[in-house]
N, C-alpha and C positions, 0 to 999 in steps of 0.2 A: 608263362603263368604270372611274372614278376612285374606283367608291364602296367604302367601306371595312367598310361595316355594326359598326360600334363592340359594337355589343352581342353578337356572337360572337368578340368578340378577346382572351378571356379566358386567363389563361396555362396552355399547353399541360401544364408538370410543374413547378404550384407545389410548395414548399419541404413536405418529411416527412421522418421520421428510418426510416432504416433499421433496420425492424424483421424479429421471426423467422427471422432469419439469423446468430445467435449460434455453432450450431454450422459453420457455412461458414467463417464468420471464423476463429474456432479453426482449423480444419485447415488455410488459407493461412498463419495463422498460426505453424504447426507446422512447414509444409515450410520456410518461409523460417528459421527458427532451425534446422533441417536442413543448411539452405543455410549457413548461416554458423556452426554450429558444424562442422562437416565438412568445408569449403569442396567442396562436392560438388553437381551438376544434380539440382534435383526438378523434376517436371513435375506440374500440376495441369489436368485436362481438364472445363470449368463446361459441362454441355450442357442444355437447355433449350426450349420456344417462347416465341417473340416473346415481349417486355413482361414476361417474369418474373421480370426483375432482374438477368440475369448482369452486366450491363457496369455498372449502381450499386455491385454486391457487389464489384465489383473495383476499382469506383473508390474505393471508402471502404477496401475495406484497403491501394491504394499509399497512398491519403490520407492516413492512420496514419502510415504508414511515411515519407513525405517526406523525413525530416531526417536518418533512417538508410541508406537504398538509395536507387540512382537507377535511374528505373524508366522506360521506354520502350515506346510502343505503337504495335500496325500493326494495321489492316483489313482483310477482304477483300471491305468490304463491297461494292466492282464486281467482281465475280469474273471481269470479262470480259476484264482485264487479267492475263496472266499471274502477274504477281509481283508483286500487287495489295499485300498483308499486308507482303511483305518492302519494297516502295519507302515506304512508309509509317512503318516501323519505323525506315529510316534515316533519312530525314526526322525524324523525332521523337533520335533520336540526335545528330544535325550539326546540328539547329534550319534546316534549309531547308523553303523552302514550296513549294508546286505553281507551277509557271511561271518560276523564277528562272532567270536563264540559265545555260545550261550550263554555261562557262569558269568561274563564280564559282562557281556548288557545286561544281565539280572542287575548285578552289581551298578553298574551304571544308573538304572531307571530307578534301582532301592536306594540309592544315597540325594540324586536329586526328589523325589517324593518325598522325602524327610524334610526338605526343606518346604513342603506345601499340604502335605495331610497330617492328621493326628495319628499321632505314633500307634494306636491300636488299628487304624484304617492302611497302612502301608503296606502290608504282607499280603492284605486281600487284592491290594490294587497291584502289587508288581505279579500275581498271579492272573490275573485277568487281563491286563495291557500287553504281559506276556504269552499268555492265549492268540490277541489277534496280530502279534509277533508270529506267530507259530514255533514259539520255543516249549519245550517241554518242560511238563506243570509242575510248579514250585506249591506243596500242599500246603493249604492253611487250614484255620478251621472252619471258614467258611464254605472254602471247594468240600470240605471231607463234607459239611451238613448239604450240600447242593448235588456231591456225585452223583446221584442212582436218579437224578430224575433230570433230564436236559431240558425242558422246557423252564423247569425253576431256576437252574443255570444260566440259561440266556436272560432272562428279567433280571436276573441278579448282579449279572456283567454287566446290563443297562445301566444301572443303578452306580454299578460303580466306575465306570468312565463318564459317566455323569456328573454325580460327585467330584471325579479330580479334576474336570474340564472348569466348573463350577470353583475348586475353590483356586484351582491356578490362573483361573480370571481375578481374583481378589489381589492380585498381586499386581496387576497391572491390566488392562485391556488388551483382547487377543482377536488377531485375526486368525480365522481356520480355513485354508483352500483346498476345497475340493472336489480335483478336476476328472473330467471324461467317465461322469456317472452312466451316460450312457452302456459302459463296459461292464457296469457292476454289478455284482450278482444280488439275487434277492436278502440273502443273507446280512454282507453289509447295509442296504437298502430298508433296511425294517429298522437296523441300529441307529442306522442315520435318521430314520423318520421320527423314531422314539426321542432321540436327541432333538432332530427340531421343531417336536412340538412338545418339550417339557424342559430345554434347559432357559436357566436363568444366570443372571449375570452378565459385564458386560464383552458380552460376545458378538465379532460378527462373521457369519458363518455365509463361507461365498462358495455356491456351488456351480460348475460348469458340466456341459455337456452335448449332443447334438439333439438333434428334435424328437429324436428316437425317446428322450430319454421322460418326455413329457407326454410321446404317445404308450410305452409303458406304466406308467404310473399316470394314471388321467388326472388323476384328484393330488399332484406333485403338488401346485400351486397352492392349495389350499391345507398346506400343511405348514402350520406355526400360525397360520390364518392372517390378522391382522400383521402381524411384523414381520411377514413375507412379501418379499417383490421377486416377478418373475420379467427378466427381460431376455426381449427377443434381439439376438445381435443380426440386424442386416449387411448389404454389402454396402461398399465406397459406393459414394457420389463420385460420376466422372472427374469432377475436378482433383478429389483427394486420390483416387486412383492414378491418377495421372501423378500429384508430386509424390506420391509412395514409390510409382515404378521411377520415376527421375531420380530419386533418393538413392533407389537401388542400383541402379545403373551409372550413375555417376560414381562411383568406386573407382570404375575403367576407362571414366574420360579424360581421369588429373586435372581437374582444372575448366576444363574446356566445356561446353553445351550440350546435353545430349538429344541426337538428331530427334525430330520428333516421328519418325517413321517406324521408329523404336519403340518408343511410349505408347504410339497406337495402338501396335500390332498387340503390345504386352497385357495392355488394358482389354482391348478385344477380345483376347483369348482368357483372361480371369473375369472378369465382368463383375469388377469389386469386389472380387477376392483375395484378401494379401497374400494369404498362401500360395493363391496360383500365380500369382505376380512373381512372388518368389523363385518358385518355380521355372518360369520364364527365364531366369537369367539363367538357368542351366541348361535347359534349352538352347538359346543361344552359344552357348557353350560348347554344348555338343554339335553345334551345325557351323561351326568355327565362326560366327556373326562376335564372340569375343573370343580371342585367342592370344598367342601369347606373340610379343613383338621385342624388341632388341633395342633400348633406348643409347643415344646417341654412347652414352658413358658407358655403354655396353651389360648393360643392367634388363634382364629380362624380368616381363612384367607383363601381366593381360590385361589387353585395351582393347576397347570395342572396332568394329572392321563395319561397319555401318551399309556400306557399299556392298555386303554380300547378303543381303538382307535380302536381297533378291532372289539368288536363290536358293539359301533356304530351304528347305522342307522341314514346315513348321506345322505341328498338329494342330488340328481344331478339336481336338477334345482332351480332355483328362486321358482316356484310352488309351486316343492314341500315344500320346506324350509317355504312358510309360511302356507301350507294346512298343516305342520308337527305344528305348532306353535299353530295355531287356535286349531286345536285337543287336545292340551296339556291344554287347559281353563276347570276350573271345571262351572260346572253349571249357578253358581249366578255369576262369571266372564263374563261368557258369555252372559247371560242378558243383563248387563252391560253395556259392548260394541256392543253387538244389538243394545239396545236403543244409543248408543254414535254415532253408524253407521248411524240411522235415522237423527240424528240431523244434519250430515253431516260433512266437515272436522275440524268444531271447537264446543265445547258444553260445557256447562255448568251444574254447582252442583247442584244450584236450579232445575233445568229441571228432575233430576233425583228423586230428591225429590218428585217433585209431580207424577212422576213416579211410585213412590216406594207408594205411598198412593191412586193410583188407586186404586176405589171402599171402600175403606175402610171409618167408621162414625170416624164422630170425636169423640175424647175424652170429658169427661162432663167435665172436664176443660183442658183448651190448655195450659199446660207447657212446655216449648220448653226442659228443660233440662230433662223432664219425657220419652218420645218420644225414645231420643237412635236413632232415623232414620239418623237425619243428620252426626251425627258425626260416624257411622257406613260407610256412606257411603262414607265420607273424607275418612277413613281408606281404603276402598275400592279402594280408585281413588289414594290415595299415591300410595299403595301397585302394581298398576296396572303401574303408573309411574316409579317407582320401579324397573319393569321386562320390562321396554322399550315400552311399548304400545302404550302410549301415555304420553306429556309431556306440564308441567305447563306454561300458557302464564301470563308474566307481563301483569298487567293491564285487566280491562275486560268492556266489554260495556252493561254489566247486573250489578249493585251497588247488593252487596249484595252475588252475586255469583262468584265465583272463575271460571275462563278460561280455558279451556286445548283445545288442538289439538292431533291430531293422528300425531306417528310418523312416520310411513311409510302408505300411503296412500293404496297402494297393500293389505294392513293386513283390511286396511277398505274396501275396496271393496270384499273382501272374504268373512269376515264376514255379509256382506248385502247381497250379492247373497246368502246365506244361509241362511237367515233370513224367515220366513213364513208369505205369505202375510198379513194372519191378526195381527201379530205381531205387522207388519211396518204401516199396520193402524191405529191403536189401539195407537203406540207412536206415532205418527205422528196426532193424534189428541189431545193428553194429551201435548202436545209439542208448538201446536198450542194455545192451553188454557192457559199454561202458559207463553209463548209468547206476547199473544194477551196484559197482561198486565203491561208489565215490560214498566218502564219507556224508553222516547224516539222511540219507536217503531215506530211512526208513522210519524216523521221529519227524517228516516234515510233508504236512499234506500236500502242497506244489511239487513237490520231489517225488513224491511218492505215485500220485496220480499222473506225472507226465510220463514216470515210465512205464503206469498202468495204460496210456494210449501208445507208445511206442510199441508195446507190446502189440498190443490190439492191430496196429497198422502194418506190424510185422504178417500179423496172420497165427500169431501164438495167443488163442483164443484162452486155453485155462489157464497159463501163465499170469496175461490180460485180468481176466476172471479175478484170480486171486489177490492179485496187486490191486486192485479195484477194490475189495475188502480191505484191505489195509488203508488204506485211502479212507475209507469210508470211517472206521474207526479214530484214525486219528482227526478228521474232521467230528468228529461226534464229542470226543474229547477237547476239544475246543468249542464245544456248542455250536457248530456252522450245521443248524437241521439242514438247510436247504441241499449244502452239497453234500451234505452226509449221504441223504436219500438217492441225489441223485450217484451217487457212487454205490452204495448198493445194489441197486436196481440195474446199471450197468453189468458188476460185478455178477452178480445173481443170475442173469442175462447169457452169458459168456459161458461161465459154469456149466451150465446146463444140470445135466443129472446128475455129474461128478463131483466128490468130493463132499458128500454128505456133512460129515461132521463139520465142515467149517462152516457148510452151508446151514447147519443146524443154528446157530452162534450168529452168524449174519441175521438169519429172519429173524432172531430174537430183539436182538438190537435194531435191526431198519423197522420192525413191528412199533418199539418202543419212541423211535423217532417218530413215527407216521402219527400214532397215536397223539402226542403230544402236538405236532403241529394241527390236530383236528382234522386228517384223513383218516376217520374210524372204518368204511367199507375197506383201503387199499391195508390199514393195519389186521385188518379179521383174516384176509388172505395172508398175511405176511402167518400172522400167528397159527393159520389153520395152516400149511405150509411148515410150520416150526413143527407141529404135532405129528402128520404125518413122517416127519424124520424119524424124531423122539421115536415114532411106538414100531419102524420098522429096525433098530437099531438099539429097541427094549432099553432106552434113555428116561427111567422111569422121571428123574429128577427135571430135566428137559421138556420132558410128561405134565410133568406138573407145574413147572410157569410158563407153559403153554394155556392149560386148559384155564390157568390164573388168568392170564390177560387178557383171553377170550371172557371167560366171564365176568371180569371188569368192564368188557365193552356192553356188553349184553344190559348189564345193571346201570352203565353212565347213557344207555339207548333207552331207557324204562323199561327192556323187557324181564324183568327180577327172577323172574321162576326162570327160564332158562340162564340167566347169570347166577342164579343158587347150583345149577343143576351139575355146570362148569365147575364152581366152585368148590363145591362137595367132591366133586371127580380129584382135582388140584390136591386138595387135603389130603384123600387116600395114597396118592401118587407122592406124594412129600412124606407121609407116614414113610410109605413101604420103603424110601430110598435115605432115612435118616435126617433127612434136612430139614432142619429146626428152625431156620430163617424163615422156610415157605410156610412152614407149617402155620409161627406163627403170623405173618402178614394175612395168609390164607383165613385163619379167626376173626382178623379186624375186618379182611373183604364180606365177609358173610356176616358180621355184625350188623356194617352196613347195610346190607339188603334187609336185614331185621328191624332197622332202626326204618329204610325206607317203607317200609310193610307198615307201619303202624306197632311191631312187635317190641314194645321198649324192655319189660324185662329178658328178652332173649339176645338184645342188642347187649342189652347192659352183662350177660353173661359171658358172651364172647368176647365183649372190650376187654374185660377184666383177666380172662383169658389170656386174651393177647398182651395185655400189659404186662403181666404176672413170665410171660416167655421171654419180653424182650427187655425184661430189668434184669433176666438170667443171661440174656445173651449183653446186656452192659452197652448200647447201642442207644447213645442220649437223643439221638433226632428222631429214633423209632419210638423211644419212650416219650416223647415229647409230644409224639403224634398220639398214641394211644390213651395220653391224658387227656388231651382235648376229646375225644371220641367217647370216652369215657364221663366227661364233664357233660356232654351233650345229652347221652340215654338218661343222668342223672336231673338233668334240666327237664326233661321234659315228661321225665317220671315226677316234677314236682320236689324232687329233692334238692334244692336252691341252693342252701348251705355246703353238702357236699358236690355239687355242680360248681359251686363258686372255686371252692379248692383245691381241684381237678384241673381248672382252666389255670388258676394260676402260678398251680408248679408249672404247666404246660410252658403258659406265654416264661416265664423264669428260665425256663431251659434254650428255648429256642432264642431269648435276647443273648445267652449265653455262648450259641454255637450258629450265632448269624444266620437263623432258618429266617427268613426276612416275611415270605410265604408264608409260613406258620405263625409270623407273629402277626400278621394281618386276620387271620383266620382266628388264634384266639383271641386278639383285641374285639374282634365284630362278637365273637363268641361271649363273651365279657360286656359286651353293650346289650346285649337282647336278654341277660339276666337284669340289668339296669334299668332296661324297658318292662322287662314282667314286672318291679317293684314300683313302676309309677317313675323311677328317679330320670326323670327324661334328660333332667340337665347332663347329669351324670351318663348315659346312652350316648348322649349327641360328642364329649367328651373322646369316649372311647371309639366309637365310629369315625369325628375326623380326626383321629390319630390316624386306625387301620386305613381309611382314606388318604393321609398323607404318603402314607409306607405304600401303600398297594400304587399309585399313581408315580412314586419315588422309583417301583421297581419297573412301569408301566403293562401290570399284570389286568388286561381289562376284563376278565372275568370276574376278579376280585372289586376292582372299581362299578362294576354291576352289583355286586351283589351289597358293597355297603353301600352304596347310592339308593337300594330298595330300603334298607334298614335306616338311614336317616330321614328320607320322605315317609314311612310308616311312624316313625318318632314323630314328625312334625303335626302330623294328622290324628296322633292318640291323644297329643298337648295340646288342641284344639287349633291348629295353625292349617288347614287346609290347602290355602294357597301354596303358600313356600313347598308344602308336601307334592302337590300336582305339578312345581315345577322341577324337584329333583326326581321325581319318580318318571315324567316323561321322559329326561334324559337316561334313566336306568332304561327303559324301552327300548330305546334306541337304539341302545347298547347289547342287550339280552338278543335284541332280532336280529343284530348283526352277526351277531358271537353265536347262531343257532342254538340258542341254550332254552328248550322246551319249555324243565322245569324253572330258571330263574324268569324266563320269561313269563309263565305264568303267575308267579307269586308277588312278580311287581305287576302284574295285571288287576290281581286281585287287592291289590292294594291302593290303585288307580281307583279300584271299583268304589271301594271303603272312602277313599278321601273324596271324589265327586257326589256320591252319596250326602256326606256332609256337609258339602258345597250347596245340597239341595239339585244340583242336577242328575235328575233320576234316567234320564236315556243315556248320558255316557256312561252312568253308573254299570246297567245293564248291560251294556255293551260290551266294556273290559271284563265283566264278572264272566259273562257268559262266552266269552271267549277264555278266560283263563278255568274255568271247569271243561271245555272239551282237551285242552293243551292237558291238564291234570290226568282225568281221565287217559288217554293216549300214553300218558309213559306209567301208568298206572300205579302213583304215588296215592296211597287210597287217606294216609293225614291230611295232604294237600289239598285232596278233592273236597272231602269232608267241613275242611274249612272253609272254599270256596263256596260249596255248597247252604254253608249257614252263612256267609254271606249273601248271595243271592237271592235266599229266602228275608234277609233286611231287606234289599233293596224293592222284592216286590211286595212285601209287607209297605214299604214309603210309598210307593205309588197310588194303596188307597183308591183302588179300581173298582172294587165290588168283589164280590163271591167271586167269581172265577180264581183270582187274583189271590186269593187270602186262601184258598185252597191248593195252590200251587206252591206258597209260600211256607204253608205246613208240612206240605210234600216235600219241599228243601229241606225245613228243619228235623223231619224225620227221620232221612236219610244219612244228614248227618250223625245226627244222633248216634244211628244203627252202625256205622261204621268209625265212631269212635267208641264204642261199648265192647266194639269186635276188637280193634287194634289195643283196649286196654289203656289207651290215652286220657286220661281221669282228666288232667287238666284244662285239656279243650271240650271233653263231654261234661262238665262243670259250666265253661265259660259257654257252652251251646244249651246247656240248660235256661244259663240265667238269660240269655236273650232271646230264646223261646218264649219264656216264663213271660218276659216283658210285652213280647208281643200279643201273646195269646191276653192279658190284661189291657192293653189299649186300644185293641182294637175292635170299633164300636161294635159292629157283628156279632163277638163270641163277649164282651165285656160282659152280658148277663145271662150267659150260657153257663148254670153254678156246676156243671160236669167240665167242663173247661176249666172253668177259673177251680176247681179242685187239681185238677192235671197242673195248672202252672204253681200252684202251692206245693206241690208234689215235687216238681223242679228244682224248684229255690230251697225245698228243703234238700232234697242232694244235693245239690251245688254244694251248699255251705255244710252240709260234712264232708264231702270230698275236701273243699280249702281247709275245713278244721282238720282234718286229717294230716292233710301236707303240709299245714301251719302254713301256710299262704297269709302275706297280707293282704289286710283289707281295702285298698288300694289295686288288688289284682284280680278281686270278687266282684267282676263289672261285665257289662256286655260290651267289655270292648275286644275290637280286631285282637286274632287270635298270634301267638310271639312272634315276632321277626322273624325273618329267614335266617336258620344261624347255618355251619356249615358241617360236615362231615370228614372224614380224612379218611384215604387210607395210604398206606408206601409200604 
C-alpha cells in the first residue's frame, strides 16, 4: 500500500517562461494604467479550456506588478459552495485561512476595516463579508432592519462589499482575480455582475474561466459595457509549443539538448496546450522514456531515456492518458482514491480513517501509537501527492485532519464512474458518520450540504431530506437565494410525505425565497403546500402566513378581490391563534389592496391600524413601514401637510436603522409630494437621491420606478425631451423586470411626454397599451388616469366627430371611476382637463349646454382644491402625481 513507484514522480509543471502571450500581457497591461491614470474599474474577462494558460498569464502579469498594486484572488473552483470565488477573495484580502475560528477572523477582518471604512460602516461590513465567509452572523442593526426579507438583504450585501471594495481602492489600486467562473453558482454570479457593472474606483477586475462560462451568461461581455474586454485565450503557435515543451523537458537533460523526437511527440499530442504539454512529461514518466539513473557520483536523479521512445505506449488522447494512469494504481491505491472520489473534490485524513476501521471491534485498549492505521495512511496520502494525484491544501475545516484535493478533476471523475455501486454506498455512509460529528458541521452551508449528499448517496433518503433543510436555511441566512432554493426543493423531494412539521417551516421559507427571486407560480405552490400542512395538523398560526402570502401574491398579480379574500381568511386565523405580528402586518396587506382599489379612506383606516399595533409591538422597521403607507393614503386623500409628516418620521427612522430600501422608497415618496406642489427643482433633488441609493443597492425595481418619477418631472416642467429619454429607459426596465403595473404607468407617462412633443401616434400607442396593462391587473386609479389621458390625446388629434366623441367617452369613464374610488384629487384634476377640452374644441365651443357642463367642472374642481387647501399651482390639467410606492412587511 506504501509504494511510491519513484519512477513516475516526476514534476508535474517543471519551470518554462511564459511564452506567445506578449499581446495578452499588453492589454492587462493597458487596462491597469487605465486604472490608474483615470482612477476608474476596467474589467478584463480571460476565457478559455483547461491547461491553456489563463491562470499563468495572470499570474506573471500580478507578478510584474507586485511592488505597484496589491492584488487579491478568489476561486470558484467548488462551485458547490455558493460564494465559493467571493469567500476566497476575502481570505486572500484579511490573510485568513480555511478553518480558523470564527471569533478570530471576525476579529481579524474588524480591526483591518477600521483602518478603510467609517467607524459607523464597520459592523455592518464585518457582518456581510462575514456571510460570504460562511461564518455565523454577527448582528448589527442593519442585518436586524434587513432579517425578515432576503431579497432586501442580498441588495444590501451588494451595496456593502461595494462600498468596502470602493473605498479600499482609495488607498491604493487593486487588482481582484477571479478565477474558473465557469464553476460558479448563480448566486455569486449576480454579485459579481452587480459589482461589475456599478463599481467605481481604481479597480481592475480580471475574470477567468472556460467557454462554458460565456455560453452560460450570453450577455457576460456586455457587462460593465464600455470598460469591459473579453479575451479569448487560444493555443501555442507550433514554435512556442515547441520552446514550452524544451523548457520542460530540459529539467532531465542537465545541460545537454533535448532530442527532438520528444518535442514532437509532446507537441503532437497537446496541440498548444501547455497543460497537456505538462502533462506529457508524466506521461513520459510513467512509460519510463524519463526515469531515474545513477550519475557517476552515485547521485540518483531522473534523466530522459530518449531511446525508449519507441516503445512507449503513448496515448493519443486526453482519455486515454488518464484511463492509462488509473490502470497503473495498485490495489489499496485504488481504494484510496475510490473512497477520496466519494468524498468529492476535496477530503480529508480522518474520513479515511474511519474508513479504514469499517467493521472492525476495537482494541481492549485504544492506543493511538499501537494502531499503525493512521500514520500508514499519512504515508499513503504523501506518497499519492507524490505521483501528482492529489495535492495538500493549507488549512482545513476539519481540526485534527489534514485537507487534500484532487489535482486534475478528469482523474476524479474516472475513477468514480469505475467505482461499484455498493462501494460508493458503503463510503458514502461511513463518510456521512464521520461527518455528522466533526465540529462546526451544522453553522456551515458547504458542511452541512455535503453531508446532506452523502446521505442521499448512502440511500438514507429522510436523513438526506432533512440535512437538505438545514442547508437550505443556513444558505438563506446568508442570502445565497439560488442555493437556498435549490436545497429545499432537494430536501422537500427526499421528504416525501414525512415529517410534516418541518416540512411545514421549509415551504414557508423556500415560498418566501421563490417569491422574492420573482418565481411567483413555484411560490403559490410552495405556500399552497404550507397550508395544506397548517390545516391538517390545525396550525391555525401557520394557517395564517400561509393564506398571508398567498394573498400577497394574488394582490402583487392584480387579482385584489381574491388577494382581499386570502387576506381576510389570514386576519381570522391570526385572531384566533393570538398572534399580534400577523394580525398587524395582515391590516397594512389589506390596506394595500384598499389603497390599490381606489378606497383611500379605508386604506387610510387600516394603515393607522396597523401603525397604532406595531408602535405597541416597538418594531422601528415595521413602524417605519407603516409611516410611509400611511403618508401615501394621506397624499392622495389630498392631505399634503399630514402626508409630508408621515413620510418624514418614516424616511428618519429607516436612515436610523439602515433600511436602505425604505429609504429609497420614502425619498421617491417625498419627491411626488414635491411634484404635486409644482416644486420640480425640489422633485428631481429628492428622486436623484432615491436614484443614487436604489442603484447604490442595485435594487432594479426601485431604479424603475424612480426613473418613471424623474422623466414625469421632466415633462410637467415643460422639458419633453430629456422626459422621453429617461422614461424609455424605465421601459426597458419595467419589460424586463415583468412588472405590469410599473410598466404601465411609465407608459402612460411616454404617452403624456410625446403628446407634448406634438407626436400624436406614439402618444396613442403607449397610452393605449398602458390602459389594457392597467385594466388586466385591475388597478381601477391607474386605469382612470390612463384613461383621462387618452381622452387628451384623441381630444389633440382634432379628427372630427368621431374623434371628440370617443374622447368624451374617455373622460367619462374617468370620471365615473374616480367619483366611485373617492379620489377627489384626480376627479378634480380630470374635471379641469375635461373643462378645458370641452371649451376648445371647435365642435362643442358653441354648444352653451356643454360649455354649462365645463363651468360646472371648474367649479368642482376648485372646491374640491379649496377644500384640501391645494396650491394653486396643483389646480392644472396636468399629468396626474408620480408613481409613489406602497409597502407592506
Amino acid at each position: 500500500m506504501e509504494t511510491e513507484r519513484p519512477n513516475v514522480s516526476a514534476p508535474r509543471a517543471p519551470a518554462c517562461p511564459l511564452v506567445g502571450r506578449d499581446e495578452e500581457l499588453s492589454l492587462l497591461a493597458e487596462s491597469l494604467a487605465a486604472v490608474e491614470e483615470r482612477r476608474d474599474t476596467r474589467i478584463v474577462t480571460i476565457v478559455g479550456p483547461a491547461g491553456i494558460g489563463k491562470t499563468r498569464l495572470v499570474a506573471e502579469f500580478v507578478a510584474s506588478r507586485k511592488n505597484e498594486v496589491r492584488a487579491f484572488e478568489g476561486s470558484a473552483r467548488d462551485g458547490s459552495v455558493s460564494f465559493s470565488p467571493f469567500a476566497r477573495l476575502i481570505r486572500s484580502r484579511f490573510g485568513l485561512v480555511r478553518g480558523m475560528d470564527p471569533d478570530e477572523a471576525r476579529r481579524a477582518i474588524r480591526q483591518q476595516l477600521e483602518g478603510v471604512l467609517e467607524p459607523r460602516r464597520v459592523s455592518d461590513a464585518v457582518t456581510f463579508l462575514g456571510q460570504l465567509l460562511g461564518l455565523t452572523e454577527e448582528e448589527s442593526p442593519l442585518t436586524r432592519a434587513v432579517s425578515d426579507d432576503p431579497h432586501e438583504a442580498e441588495l444590501v450585501r451588494r451595496a456593502v462589499v461595494k462600498a468596502f471594495l470602493e473605498a479600499d481602492a482609495q488607498k491604493g489600486p487593486l487588482i481582484l482575480v477571479l478565477e474558473d467562473l465557469h464553476e460558479a453558482h448563480e448566486d455569486a454570479l449576480s454579485l459579481l455582475r452587480y459589482l461589475l457593472e456599478y463599481l467605481t474606483g481604481p479597480i481592475l477586475v480580471i475574470c477567468t474561466g472556460r467557454d462554458d462560462l460565456v455560453y452560460r451568461q450570453e450577455d457576460w461581455a456586455r457587462v460593465g459595457e464600455r470598460r469591459h474586454t473579453l479575451l479569448s485565450l487560444g493555443p501555442l503557435g507550433d514554435a512556442d509549443s515547441a520552446r514550452v515543451s524544451s523548457a520542460m523537458l530540459a529539467v532531465f537533460a542537465f545541460g545537454g539538448e533535448v532530442p527532438a523526437p520528444l518535442i514532437e511527440t509532446a507537441c503532437a499530442f497537446a496541440r498548444g496546450n501547455p497543460g497537456l504539454l505538462a502533462q506529457m512529461v508524466e506521461i513520459y514518466a510513467a512509460e519510463g522514456v524519463i526515469a531515474e539513473a545513477t550519475t557517476e557520483e552515485g547521485e540518483t536523479r531522473l534523466v530522459l531515456h530518449p531511446e525508449r521512445l519507441r516503445a512507449a505506449r503513448l496515448p493519443a488522447t486526453v482519455e486515454d492518458a488518464v484511463e492509462a494512469r488509473v490502470a497503473s494504481l495498485d490495489e489499496e491505491e485504488r481504494t484510496v482514491l475510490e473512497q477520496a472520489a466519494a468524498m468529492g473534490a476535496v477530503f480529508w485524513s480522518g474520513a479515511f480513517v474511519a474508513l479504514a476501521r469499517t467493521g472492525l471491534e476495537a482494541p481492549d485498549l485504544w492506543v493511538e501509537e499501537e494502531t499503525g492505521d493512521v500514520a500508514r495512511i499519512g504515508r499513503m496520502l504523501d506518497g499519492l501527492c507524490k505521483n501528482g494525484w492529489i495535492v495538500r491544501r493549507a488549512g482545513t475545516i476539519f481540526p485534527g485532519s489534514v485537507e487534500y484535493a484532487w489535482a486534475r478533476s478528469e482523474e476524479r471523475e474516472a475513477i468514480a464512474s469505475e467505482t461499484s455501486t455498493d462501494a460508493k454506498s458503503l463510503s458514502n455512509r461511513v463518510i456521512a458518520d464521520w461527518m455528522e460529528h466533526q465540529p462546526g458541521v451544522r453553522t456551515s452551508e458547504e458542511r452541512i450540504a455535503s453531508l446532506a449528499r452523502h446521505r442521499e448517496q448512502a440511500g438514507e433518503s429522510i436523513q438526506a431530506g432533512l440535512a437538505y433543510l438545514e442547508a437550505a436555511a443556513v444558505a438563506r441566512r446568508r442570502y445565497a437565494n439560488g442555493k437556498s432554493c435549490e436545497y429545499y426543493q432537494r430536501g422537500l423531494e427526499l421528504l416525501g410525505d414525512s415529517h410534516d412539521g418541518a416540512r411545514i417551516d421549509a415551504l414557508h421559507a423556500y415560498g418566501d425565497v421563490l417569491q422574492s427571486m420573482g418565481y411567483i407560480d413555484d411560490a403559490m405552490a410552495a405556500f399552497r403546500g404550507m397550508l395544506t400542512l397548517a390545516y391538517r395538523l390545525d396550525m391555525k398560526k401557520k394557517g395564517g402566513a400561509a393564506h398571508n402570502r398567498i394573498g400577497r401574491l394574488f394582490r402583487d398579480m392584480g387579482s385584489l378581490d381574491e388577494g382581499e379574500r386570502h387576506l381576510t381568511t389570514a386576519m381570522s386565523l391570526f385572531e384566533a391563534s393570538g398572534d399580534e405580528r400577523g394580525v398587524a402586518s395582515t391590516i397594512d396587506d389589506l390596506g394595500k389592496i384598499a389603497w390599490l382599489k381606489g378606497e383611500y379612506e379605508s386604506a387610510l383606516t387600516s394603515f393607522r391600524d396597523g401603525l397604532t399595533r406595531r408602535q405597541k409591538l416597538g418594531d422601528r422597521r415595521s413602524i417605519a413601514l407603516s409611516l410611509n403607507n400611511v403618508g401615501l393614503a394621506l397624499q392622495d386623500s389630498g392631505q399634503f401637510k399630514e402626508a409630508l409628516e408621515a413620510f418624514e418620521q418614516s424616511l428618519a427612522i429607516r436612515r436610523e436603522v439602515g433600511d436602505l430600501v425604505g429609504v429609497v422608497t420614502t425619498l421617491n415618496n417625498l419627491g411626488t409630494i414635491a411634484e404635486e406642489r409644482r416644486n420640480f427643482q425640489k422633485a428631481l433633488v429628492m428622486f436623484e437621491e432615491a436614484l443614487e441609493v436604489a442603484q447604490q443597492i442595485g435594487d432594479r425595481n426601485k431604479i424603475a420606478l424612480v426613473l418613471t418619477n424623474i422623466g414625469t418631472t421632466y415633462y410637467r416642467s415643460g422639458e419633453p425631451e430629456k422626459a422621453i429619454g429617461v422614461l424609455v429607459r424605465a421601459e426597458g426596465l419595467c419589460d424586463e423586470l415583468g412588472d405590469r403595473l410599473k410598466l404601465a404607468e411609465t407608459l402612460r407617462a411616454l404617452g403624456k411626454a410625446y403628446l407634448m412633443q406634438g407626436d400624436l401616434g406614439k402618444a396613442r400607442d403607449c397610452i393605449g397599451r398602458a390602459v389594457d396593462l392597467f385594466a388586466s391587473v385591475r388597478s381601477k386609479v391607474h386605469l382612470a388616469a390612463a384613461l383621462r389621458t387618452l381622452g387628451e390625446i384623441t381630444a389633440a388629434g382634432g379628427w372630427g366627430h368621431a374623434h371628440t366623441t370617443s374622447a368624451r367617452e374617455y373622460f367619462d369613464r374617468a370620471v365615473a371611476i374616480f367619483e366611485q374610488s373617492g379620489n377627489e384629487v384626480e376627479l378634480a384634476r380630470t374635471f379641469k382637463t375635461y373643462a378645458r377640452f370641452l371649451r376648445k374644441n371647435p365642435e362643442l365651443a358653441g354648444n352653451e349646454e356643454v360649455q354649462k357642463e365645463a363651468s360646472t367642472m371648474d367649479a368642482r374642481a376648485e372646491a374640491i382644491f379649496g377644500r384640501l387647501q391645494m396650491t394653486s399651482a396643483s389646480k392644472s390639467e396636468l399629468p396626474p402625481s408620480p408613481e409613489a410606492e406602497i409597502e407592506v412587511g
